[in-house]
N, CA, C and O atoms as CSV, one atom per row, in Angstrom:
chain,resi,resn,atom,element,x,y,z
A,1,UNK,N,N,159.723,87.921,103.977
A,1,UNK,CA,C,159.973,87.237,102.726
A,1,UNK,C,C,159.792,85.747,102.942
A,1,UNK,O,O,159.974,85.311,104.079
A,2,UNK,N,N,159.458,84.940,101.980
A,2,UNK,CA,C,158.922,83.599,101.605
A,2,UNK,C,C,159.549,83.135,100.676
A,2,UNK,O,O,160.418,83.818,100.135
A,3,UNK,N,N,159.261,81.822,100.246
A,3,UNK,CA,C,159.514,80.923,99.451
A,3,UNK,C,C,158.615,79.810,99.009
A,3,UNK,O,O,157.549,79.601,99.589
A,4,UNK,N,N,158.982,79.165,98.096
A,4,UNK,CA,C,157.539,77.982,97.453
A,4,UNK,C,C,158.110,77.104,98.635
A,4,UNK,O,O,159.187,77.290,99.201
A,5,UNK,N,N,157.201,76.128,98.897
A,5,UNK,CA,C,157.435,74.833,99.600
A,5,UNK,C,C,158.101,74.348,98.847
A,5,UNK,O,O,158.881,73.806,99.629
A,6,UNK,N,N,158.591,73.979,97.489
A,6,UNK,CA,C,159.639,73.505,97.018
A,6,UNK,C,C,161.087,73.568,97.874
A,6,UNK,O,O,161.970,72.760,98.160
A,7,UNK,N,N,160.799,75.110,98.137
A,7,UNK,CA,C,162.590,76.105,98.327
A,7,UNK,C,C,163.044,75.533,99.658
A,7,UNK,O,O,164.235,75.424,99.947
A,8,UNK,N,N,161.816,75.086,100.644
A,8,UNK,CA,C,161.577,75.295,101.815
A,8,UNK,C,C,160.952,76.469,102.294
A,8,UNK,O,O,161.064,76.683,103.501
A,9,UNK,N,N,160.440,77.120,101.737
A,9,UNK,CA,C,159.726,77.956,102.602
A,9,UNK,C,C,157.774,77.407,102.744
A,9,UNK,O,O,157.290,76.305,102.483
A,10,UNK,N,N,157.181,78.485,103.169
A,10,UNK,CA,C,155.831,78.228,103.433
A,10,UNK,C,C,154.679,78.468,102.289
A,10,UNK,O,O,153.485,78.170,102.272
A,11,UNK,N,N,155.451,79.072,101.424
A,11,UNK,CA,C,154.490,80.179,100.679
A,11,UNK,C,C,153.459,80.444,100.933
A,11,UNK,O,O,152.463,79.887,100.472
A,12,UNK,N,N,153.473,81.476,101.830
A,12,UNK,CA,C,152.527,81.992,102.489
A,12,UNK,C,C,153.045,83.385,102.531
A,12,UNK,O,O,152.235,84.005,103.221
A,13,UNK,N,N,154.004,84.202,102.133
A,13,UNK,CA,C,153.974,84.923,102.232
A,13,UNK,C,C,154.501,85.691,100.626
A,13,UNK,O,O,154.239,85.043,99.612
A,14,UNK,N,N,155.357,87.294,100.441
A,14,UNK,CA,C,156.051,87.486,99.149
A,14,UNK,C,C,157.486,86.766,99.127
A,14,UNK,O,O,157.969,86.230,100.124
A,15,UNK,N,N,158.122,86.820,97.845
A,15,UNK,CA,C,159.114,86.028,97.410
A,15,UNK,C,C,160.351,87.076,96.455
A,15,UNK,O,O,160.274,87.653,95.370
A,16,UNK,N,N,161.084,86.991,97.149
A,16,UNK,CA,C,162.104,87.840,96.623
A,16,UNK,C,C,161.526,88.181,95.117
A,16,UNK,O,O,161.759,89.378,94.945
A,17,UNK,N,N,160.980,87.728,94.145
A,17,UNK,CA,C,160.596,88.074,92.818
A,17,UNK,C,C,159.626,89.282,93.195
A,17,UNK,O,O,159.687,90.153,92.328
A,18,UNK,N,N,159.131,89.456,93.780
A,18,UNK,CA,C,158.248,90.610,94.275
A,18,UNK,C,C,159.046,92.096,94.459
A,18,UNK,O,O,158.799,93.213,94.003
A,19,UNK,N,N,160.305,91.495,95.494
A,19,UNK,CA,C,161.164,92.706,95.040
A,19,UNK,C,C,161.536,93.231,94.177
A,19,UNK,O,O,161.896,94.397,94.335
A,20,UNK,N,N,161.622,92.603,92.842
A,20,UNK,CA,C,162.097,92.637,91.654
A,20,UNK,C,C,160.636,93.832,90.843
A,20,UNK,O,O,160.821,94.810,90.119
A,21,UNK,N,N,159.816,93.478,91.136
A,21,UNK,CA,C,158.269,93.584,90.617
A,21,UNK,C,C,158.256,95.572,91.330
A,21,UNK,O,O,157.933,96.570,90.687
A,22,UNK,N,N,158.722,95.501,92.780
A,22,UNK,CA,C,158.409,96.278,93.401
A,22,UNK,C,C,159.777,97.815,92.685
A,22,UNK,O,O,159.773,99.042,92.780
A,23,UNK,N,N,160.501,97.035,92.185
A,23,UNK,CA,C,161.776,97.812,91.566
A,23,UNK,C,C,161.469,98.718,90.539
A,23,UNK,O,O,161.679,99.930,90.564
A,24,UNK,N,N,160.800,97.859,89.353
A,24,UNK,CA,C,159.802,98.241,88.438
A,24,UNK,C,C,159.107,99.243,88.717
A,24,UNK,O,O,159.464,100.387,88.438
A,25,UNK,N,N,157.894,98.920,89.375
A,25,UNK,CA,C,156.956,99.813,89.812
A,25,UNK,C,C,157.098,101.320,89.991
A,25,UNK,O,O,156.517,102.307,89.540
A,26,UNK,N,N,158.487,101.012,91.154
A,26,UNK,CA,C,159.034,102.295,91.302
A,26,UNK,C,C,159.532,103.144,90.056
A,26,UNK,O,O,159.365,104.357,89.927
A,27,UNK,N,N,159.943,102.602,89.484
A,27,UNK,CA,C,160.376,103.571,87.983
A,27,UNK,C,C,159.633,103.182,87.297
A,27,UNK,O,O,160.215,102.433,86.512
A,28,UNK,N,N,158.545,103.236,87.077
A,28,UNK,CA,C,157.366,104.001,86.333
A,28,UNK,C,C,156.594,105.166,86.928
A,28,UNK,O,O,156.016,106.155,86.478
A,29,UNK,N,N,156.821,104.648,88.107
A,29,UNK,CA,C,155.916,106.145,88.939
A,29,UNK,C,C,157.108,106.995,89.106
A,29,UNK,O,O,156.707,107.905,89.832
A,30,UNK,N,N,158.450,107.223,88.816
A,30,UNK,CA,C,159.606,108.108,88.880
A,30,UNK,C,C,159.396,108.229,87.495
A,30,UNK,O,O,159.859,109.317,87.152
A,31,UNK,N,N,158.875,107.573,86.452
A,31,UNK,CA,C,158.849,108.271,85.109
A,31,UNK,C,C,157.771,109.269,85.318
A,31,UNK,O,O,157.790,110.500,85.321
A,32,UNK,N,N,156.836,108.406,85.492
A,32,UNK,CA,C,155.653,109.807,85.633
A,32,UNK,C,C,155.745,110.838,86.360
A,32,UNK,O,O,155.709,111.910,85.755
A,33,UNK,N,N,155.850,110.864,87.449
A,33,UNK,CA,C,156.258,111.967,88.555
A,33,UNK,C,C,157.017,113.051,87.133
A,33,UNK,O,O,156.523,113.944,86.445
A,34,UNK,N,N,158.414,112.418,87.170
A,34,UNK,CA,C,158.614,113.775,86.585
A,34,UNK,C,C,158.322,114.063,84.938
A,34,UNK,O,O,158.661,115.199,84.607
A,35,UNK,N,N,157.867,113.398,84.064
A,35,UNK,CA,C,156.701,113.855,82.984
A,35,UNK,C,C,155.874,115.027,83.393
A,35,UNK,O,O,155.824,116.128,82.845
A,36,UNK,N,N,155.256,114.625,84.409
A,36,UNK,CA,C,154.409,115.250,84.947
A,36,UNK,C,C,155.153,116.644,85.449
A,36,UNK,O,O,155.194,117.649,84.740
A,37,UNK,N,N,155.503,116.593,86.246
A,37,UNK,CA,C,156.551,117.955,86.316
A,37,UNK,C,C,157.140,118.704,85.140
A,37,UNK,O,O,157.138,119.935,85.131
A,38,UNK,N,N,157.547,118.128,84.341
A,38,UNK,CA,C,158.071,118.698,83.197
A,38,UNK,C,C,157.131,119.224,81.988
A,38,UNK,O,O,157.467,120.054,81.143
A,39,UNK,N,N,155.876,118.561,82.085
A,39,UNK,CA,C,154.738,119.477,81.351
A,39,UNK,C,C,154.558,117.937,80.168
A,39,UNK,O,O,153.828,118.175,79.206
A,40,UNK,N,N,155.067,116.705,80.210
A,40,UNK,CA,C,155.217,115.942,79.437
A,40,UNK,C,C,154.340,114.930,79.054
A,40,UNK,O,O,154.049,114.041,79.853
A,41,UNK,N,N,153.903,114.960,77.970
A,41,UNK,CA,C,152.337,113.801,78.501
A,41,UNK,C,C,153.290,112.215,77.585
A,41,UNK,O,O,154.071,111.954,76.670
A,42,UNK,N,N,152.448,111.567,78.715
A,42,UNK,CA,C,153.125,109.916,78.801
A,42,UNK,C,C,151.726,109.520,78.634
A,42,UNK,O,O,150.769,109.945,79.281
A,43,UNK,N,N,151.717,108.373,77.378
A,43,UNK,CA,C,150.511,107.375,77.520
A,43,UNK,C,C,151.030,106.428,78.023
A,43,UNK,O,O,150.360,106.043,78.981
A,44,UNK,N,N,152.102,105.716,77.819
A,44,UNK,CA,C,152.161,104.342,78.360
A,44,UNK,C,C,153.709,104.542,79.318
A,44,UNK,O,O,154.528,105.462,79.339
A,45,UNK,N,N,153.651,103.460,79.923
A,45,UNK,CA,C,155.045,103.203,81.033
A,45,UNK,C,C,155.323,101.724,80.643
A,45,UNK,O,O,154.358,100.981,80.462
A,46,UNK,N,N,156.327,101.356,80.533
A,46,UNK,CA,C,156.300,99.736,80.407
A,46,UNK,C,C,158.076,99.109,80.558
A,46,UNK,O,O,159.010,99.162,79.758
A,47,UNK,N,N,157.970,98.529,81.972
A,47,UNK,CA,C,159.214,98.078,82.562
A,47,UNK,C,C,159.101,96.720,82.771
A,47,UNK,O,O,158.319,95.985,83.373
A,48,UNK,N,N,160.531,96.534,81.818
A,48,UNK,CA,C,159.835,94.812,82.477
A,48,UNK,C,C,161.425,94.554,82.920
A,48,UNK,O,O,162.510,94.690,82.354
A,49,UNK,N,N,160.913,94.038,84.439
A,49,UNK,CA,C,162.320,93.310,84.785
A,49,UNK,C,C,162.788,92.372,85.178
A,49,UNK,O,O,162.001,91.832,85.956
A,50,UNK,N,N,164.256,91.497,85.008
A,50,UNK,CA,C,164.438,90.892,85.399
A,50,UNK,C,C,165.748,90.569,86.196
A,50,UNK,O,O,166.798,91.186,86.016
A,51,UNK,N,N,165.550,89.269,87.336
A,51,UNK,CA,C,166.909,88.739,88.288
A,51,UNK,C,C,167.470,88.181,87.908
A,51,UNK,O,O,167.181,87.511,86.917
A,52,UNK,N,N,168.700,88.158,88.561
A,52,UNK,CA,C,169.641,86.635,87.906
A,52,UNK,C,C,170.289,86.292,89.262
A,52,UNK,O,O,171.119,86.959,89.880
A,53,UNK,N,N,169.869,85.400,89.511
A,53,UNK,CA,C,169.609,84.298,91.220
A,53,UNK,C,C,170.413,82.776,90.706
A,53,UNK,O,O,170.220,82.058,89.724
A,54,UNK,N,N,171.145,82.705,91.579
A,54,UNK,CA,C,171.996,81.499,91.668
A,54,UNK,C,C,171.433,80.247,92.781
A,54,UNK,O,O,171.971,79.945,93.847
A,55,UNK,N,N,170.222,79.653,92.191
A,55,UNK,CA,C,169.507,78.778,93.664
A,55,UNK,C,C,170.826,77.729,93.919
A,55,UNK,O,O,170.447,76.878,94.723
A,56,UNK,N,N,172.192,77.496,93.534
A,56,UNK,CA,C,172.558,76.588,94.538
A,56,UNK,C,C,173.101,77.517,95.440
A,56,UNK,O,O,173.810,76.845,96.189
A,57,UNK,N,N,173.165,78.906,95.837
A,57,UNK,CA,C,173.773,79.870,96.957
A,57,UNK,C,C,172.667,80.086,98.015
A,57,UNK,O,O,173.016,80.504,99.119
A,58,UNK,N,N,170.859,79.739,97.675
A,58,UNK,CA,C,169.822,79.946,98.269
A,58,UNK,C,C,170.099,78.331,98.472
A,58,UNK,O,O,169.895,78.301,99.686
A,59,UNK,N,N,170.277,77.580,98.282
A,59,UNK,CA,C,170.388,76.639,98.805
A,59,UNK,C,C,171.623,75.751,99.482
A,59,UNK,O,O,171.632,74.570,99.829
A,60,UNK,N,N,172.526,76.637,99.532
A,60,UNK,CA,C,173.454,76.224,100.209
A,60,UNK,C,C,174.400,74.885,99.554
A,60,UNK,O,O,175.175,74.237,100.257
A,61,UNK,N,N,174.182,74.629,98.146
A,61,UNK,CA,C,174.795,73.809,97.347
A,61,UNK,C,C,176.100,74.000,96.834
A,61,UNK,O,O,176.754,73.126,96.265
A,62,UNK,N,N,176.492,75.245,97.061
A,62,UNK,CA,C,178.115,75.831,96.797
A,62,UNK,C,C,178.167,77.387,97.306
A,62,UNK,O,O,177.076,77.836,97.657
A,63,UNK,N,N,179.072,78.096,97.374
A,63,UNK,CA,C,180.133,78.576,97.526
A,63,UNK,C,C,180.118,79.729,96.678
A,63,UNK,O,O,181.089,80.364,96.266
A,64,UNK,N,N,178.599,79.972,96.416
A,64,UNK,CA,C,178.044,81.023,95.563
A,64,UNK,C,C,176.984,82.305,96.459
A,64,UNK,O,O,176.518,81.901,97.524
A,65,UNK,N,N,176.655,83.639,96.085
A,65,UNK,CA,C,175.749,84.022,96.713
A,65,UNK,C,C,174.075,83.805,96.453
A,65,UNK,O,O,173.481,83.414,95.448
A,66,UNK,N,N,173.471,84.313,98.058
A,66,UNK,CA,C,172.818,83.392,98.045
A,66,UNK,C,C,171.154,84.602,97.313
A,66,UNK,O,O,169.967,84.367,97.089
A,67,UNK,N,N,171.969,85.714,97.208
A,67,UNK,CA,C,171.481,86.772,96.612
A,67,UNK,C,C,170.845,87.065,94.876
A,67,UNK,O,O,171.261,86.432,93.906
A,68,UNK,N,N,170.106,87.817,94.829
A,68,UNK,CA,C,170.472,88.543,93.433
A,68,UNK,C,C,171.905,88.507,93.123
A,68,UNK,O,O,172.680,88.358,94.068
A,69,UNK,N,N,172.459,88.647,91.697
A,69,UNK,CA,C,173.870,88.812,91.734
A,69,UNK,C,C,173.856,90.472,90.630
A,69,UNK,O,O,174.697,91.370,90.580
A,70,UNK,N,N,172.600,90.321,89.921
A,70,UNK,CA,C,172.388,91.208,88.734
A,70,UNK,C,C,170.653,91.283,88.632
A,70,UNK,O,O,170.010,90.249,88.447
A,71,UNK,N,N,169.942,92.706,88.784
A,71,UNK,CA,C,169.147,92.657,88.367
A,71,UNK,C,C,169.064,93.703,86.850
A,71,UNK,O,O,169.858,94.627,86.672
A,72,UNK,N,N,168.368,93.474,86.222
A,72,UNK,CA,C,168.258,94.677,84.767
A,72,UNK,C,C,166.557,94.636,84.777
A,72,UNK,O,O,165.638,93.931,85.192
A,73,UNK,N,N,166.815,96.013,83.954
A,73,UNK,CA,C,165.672,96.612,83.429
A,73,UNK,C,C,165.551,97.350,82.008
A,73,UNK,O,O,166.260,98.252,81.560
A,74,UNK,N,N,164.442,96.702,81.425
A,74,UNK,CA,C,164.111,97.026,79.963
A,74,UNK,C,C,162.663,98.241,79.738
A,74,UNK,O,O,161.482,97.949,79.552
A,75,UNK,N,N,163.070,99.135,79.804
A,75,UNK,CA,C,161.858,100.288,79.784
A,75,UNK,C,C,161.865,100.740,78.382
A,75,UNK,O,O,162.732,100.828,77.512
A,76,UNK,N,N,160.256,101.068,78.478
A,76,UNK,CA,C,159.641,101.619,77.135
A,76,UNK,C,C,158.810,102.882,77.582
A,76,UNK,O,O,157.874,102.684,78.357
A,77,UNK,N,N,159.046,104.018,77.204
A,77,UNK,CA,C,157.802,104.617,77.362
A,77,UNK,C,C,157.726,105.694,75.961
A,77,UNK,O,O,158.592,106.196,75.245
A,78,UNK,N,N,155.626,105.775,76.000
A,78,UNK,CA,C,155.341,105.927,74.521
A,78,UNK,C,C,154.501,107.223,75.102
A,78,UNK,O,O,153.890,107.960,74.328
């Protein structure tokens, strides 16, 4: 894991938001998978998600974590 040169990191590599991206992903292909099993036809998948990140805990500015604290997800499927 990485960060912008802002954060201090290099960006050169992924950025915790990727995890977030990669969360998603996964439950759309767990929607389909079992559609698919169940005989169910799916045209669309559509997850959109988001973090809620406290940068003074990534930055060591207080006494907060330095983590995700909450991620959610808003799914649609048609």
């Amino acid at each position: 894991m990485d960060e912008s040169l802002e954060l201090g990191g290099t960006d050169t590599g992924p950025t915790g938001g990727m995890l977030i991206e990669a969360f998603g992903a996964c439950q759309e292909i767990i929607y389909r998978a079992y559609a698919a099993v169940m005989g169910l036809q799916i045209e669309r998948v559509e997850v959109h998600a988001k973090g809620y990140l406290d940068l003074r805990g990534l930055l060591n500015l207080a006494d907060v974590p330095s983590g995700f604290s909450q991620i959610s997800f808003k799914t649609r499927i048609d």
